[in-house]
N, C-alpha and C positions, 0 to 999 in steps of 0.2 A: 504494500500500500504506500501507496509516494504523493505527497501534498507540494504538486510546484510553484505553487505560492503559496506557504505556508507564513512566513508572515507579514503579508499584506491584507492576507485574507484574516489573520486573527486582527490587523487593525480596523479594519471596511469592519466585522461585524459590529462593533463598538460603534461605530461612526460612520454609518453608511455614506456613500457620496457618490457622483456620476462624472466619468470625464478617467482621461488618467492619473493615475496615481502610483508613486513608487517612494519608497523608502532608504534610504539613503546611510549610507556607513561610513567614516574617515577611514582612507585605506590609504598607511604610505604617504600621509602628510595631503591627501586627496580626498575629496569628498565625492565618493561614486556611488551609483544605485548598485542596493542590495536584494531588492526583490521589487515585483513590478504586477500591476494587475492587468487582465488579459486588454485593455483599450488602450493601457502603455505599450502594451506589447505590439499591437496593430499599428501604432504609430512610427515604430523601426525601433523604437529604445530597447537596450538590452543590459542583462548585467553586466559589473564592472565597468558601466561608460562611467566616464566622470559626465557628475550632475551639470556644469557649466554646459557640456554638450547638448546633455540631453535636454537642456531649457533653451539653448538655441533652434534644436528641432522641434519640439515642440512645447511654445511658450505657453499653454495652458495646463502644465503640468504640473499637478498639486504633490503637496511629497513632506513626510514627515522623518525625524529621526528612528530608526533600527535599535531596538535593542533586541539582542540573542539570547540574551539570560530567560525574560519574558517569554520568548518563542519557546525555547529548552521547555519550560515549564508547563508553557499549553502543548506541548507533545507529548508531554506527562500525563495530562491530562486526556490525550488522546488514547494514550494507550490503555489509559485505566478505561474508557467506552469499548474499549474493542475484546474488551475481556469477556463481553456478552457475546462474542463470539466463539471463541476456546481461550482456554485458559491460559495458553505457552502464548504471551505477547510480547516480543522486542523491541531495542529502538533499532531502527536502519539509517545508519548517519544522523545528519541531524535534521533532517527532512522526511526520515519515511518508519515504516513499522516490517513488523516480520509475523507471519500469525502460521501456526502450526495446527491447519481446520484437520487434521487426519482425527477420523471419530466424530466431529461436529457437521460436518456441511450437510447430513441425511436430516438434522435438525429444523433445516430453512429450505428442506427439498430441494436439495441437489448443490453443487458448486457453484453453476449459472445462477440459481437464484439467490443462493448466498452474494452472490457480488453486485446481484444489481441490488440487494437489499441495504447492501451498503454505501454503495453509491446514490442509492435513492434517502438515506439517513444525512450524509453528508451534504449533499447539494441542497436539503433542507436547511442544513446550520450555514450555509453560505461556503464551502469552503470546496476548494476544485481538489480532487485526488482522481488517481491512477492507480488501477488494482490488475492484477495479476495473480495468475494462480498456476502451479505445476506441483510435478513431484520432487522438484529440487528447487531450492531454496537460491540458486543461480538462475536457473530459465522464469522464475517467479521474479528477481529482480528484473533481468531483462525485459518481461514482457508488460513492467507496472512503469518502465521510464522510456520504450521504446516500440509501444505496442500495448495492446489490451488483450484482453480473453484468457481461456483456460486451453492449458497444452493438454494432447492429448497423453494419456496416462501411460508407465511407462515407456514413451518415442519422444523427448520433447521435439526432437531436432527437424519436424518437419514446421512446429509453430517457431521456431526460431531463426530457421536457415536463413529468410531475408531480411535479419535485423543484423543494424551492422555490426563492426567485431567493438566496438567500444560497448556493448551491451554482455560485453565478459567481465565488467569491474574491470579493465585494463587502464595501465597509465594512458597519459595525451602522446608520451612518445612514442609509445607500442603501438598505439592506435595509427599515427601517425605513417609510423616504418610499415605497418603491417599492410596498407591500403598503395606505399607507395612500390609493394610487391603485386598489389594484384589483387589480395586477399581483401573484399570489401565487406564481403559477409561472412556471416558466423558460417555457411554453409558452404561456403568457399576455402573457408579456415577449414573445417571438418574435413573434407575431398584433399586436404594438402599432405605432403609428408612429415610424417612428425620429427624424423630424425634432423632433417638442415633446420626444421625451425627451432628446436632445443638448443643445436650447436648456438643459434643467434641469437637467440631470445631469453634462452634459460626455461629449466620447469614449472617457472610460473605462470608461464604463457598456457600450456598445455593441460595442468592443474586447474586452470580457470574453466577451461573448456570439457575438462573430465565432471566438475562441480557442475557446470549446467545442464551435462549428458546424463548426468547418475553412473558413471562412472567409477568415480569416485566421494565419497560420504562427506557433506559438510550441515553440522548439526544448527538447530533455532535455540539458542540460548535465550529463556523467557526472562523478563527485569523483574528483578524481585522488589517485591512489597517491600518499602520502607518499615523499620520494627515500628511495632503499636504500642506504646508505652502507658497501658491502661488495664485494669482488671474490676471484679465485679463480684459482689456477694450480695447469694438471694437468702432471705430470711423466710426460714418455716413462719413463725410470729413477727409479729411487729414490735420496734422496741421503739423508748420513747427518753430514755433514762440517759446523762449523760454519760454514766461511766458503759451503759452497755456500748452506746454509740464512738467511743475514743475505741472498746475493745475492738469493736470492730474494724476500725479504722487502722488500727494497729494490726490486724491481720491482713488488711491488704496493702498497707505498708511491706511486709516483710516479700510478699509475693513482690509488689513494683520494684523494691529496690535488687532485687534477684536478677529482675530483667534487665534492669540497670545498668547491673554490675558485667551482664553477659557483655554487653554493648561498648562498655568502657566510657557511659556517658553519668552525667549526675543529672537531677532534675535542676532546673530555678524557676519553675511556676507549676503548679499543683492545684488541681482543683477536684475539689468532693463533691458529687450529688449525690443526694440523700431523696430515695424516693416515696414519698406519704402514701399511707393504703387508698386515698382521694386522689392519687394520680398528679396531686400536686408534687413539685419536689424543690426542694434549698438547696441552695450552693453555697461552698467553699471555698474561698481561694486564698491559695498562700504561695507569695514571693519571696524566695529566698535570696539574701545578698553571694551565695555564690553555691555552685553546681554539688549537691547533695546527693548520695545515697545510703546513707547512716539513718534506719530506721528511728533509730532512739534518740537523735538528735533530732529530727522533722517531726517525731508524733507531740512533744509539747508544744511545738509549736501552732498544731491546732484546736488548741486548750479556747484558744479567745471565741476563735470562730464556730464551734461544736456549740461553746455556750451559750452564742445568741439565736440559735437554729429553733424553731418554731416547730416542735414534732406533729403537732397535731394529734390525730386520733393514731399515729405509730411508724414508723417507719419499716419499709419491708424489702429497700435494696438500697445499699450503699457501694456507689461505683466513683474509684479512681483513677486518674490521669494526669500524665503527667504533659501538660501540655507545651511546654519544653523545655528542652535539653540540650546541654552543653558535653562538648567534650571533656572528661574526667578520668586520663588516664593512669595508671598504678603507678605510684612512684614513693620512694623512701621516704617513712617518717624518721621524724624526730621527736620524745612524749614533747618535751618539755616545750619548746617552740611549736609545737602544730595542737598543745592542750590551749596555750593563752588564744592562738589566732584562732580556732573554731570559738572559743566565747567569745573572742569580738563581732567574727560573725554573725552567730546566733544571736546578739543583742542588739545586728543590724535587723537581722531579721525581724524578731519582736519589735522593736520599736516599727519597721518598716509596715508592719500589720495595719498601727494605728495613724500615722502619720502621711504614709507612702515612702517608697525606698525614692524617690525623686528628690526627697526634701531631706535627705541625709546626704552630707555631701564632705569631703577634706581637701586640706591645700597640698598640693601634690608640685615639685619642683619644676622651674622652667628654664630654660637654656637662655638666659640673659642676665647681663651685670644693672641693668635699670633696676630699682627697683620694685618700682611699680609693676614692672612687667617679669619678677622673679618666681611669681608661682601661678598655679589656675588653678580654678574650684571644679574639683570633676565630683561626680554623685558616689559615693563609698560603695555601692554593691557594683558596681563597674569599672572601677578602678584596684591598683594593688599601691600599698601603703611604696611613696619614692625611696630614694636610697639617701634624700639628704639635700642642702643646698652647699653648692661647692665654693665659698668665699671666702678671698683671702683674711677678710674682718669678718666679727661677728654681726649681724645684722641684729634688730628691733623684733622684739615679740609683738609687738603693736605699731604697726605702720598706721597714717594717716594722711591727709592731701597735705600738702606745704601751709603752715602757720606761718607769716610773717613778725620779726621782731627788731627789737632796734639796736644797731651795733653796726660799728664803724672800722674799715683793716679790712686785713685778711687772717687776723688772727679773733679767736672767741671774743665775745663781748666778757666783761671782768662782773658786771651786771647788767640782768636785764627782768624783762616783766614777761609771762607769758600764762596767757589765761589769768591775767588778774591775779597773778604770784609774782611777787619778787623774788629773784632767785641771784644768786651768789657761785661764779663759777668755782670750783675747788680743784678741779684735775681736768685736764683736755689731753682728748687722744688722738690725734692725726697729723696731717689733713689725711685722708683719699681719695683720689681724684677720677671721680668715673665722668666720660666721655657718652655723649649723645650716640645713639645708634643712628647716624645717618639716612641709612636705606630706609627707616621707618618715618613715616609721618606723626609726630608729639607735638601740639601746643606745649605741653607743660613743659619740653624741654627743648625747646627754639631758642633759648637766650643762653645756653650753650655749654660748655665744661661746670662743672660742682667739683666742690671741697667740702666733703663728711669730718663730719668731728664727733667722738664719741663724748661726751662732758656728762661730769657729776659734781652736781650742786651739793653746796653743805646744808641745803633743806632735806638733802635721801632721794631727790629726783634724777636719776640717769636719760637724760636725753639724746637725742639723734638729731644735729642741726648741719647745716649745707651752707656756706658761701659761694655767691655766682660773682665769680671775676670780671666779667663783661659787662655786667649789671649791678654794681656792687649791691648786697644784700644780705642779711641773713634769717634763715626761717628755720622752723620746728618741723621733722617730717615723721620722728618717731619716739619711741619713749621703751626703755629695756625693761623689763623685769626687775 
């Protein structure tokens, strides 16, 4: 099954429109079309033209940016639809599928009517595909991007003879050499000798050809289901009770975190349904600040959320999921460092319950001598504690905007007032002279080179003040511990 606008056509359904249309990809420092719908196509535009071209041929050409990741995904999605047709479903590149009907096609009355069922499914969702069918999973490609219909059963070679040899999966250069001998079709190739074509081409040439013949065995590797990281307990009775409700919960804890553990993944969002004998049901949910599978550390954690759950006349199915997961692979502890860091986590967690993990945040180190610009605030269940700020001086536990005060030099003022304090220099420690980042655009520091002074007042006030040489001046910018 081969979708040759696959996605154009996932954009059109979104966004219907009439006229041509193509999508467009930076290639090589180049902005060319990536795929094109069939009125682009009538128009002479093809892939890989650069877009400037193609707007010179034809100026009415509407055209959005490509992404492949999106595509990848509705293909994904394609292949889980096609499961309703047997169960072995593959991807084929990154444009087509692979489906292994041996056993299903007597299901939709016959092969033919399997294909047009699905061709008649599709062109309902808007999307153009090419289907093919054989006994080998080579003459099924070839005749879904080179040709349509069902080969006759064990012989493909008389439905393929006049398709040409590029419908073997061969490189552009094989293809190329092969036609500039003569060999234009698959059935031209078949009638040749196989010995001078080995000598030139190698066994992959003939390999390909044994694969479309049945020949030789090339198997349909089906894509496997993503794991499901959820489990479920039916209740003979209904419970209503909180400690019955955590036991249970704790029993499909241990099950989840099993699968977990197979996976090498941890959870960081979980959620409980608890289903009422009224068919009503509550939910659960707990975000954890980092990837779990430690039952005994997750089940107090839904101590708050169990409490507030509304049993009603009783509860009779309690199902868990973990709705996602991180990677969490095995690697060495250590008790005593890996005992403090999970109770900081788990106290991000709890607190993250009642406030949200958004609003829990720390100052994590920044590659700059500014010091405005020395740290950034990232949210603590997404981040990991920095290694440190690397300065030659000690910096201010309390930083603030620049306080202006009065003083004269370029050495500390001897007194000065600030915030409505008199204050009395006792020790100065510097200067240090940090320099403006240039390449960065700062009002605050447009007026150019600073001299830090570390000073301690004989009031017990340790300040942070700055002289600007170009501007003579002195201010308040931080204050020590």
């Amino acid at each position: 099954m081969w979708f040759p606008r696959l996605a154009s056509d996932r954009v059109l359904r979104l966004r219907p429109l009439d006229g041509p249309f193509a999508l467009t990809l930076k290639q090589n420092n180049a902005n060319r079309l990536y795929c094109l719908n069939h009125a682009a196509e009538q128009q002479g535009l093809h892939r890989d033209m650069p877009f400037a071209d193609a707007r010179a041929f034809c100026p009415d050409l509407q055209s959005a940016q490509a992404d492949p990741m999106a595509d990848q995904a509705f293909l994904l999605v394609l292949r889980r639809w096609a499961t309703r047709y047997c169960p072995w479903v593959g991807l084929e590149q990154k444009d087509g599928l692979v489906l292994d009907i041996t056993g299903s096609a007597h299901l939709f009355g016959g092969e033919e009517a399997m294909l047009a069922h699905m061709r008649q499914r599709l062109m309902r969702a808007g999307l153009a595909a090419r289907i093919g069918a054989a006994d080998t999973r080579g003459a099924a490609w070839a005749l879904a991007r080179f040709g349509e219909g069902v080969a006759p059963p064990g012989n493909p070679l008389p439905a393929l003879a006049q398709l040409p040899v590029a419908a073997l999966r061969l490189e552009d250069k094989t293809g190329i050499a092969l036609q500039r001998l003569g060999l234009r079709t698959i059935g031209d190739l078949a009638k040749a000798a196989r010995a001078p074509l080995t000598r030139r081409f190698g066994p992959g040439l003939l390999l390909r050809l044994d694969q479309a013949l049945g020949d030789q065995p090339e198997e349909v590797s089906p894509l496997a289901d993503p794991p499901h990281y959820g489990v479920r307990l039916t209740l003979p009775e209904p419970i209503g009770l909180f400690e019955d409700v955590m036991a249970g919960t704790a029993r499909l804890l241990d099950q989840l975190c099993a699968k977990l553990l197979a996976q090498d993944v941890g959870a960081r969002t979980l959620r409980l349904d608890l289903r009422r004998v009224d068919r009503d049901s509550q939910q659960v949910e707990l975000r954890l600040a980092r990837p779990l599978r430690d039952p005994h550390r997750i089940l107090p954690l839904f101590e708050r959320g169990v409490g507030q759950v509304d049993a009603g006349f009783g509860i009779d199915q309690l199902r868990l999921e973990a709705v996602r997961v991180d990677p969490l692979p095995a690697r060495q502890l250590n008790h005593v460092s890996v005992t403090a860091k999970s109770q900081v986590e788990d106290l991000i967690s709890r607190i993250g319950t009642r406030i949200g993990l958004e609003n829990i945040q720390r100052f994590l180190p920044a590659d700059s001598h500014i010091p405005e610009r020395s740290f950034v605030v990232s949210p603590a269940a997404w981040s990991e504690p920095g290694s440190g700020w690397s300065s030659p001086r000690p910096r201010p536990l309390c930083l603030f905007p620049p306080e202006p005060i009065a003083g004269y030099g370029p050495r500390p003022p001897r007194h000065f007032r600030w915030r409505r304090m008199s204050l009395t220099t006792a020790r100065a420690i510097g200067p240090e002279r940090i320099a403006p980042e240039w390449w960065l655009e700062d009002d605050n520091w447009r007026s150019g080179l600073r001299d830090y002074w570390h000073i301690e007042t004989r009031q017990g006030r340790r300040l942070w003040l700055y002289h600007t040489p170009q501007s003579p001046g002195w201010f308040v910018q931080g204050e020590f511990a």
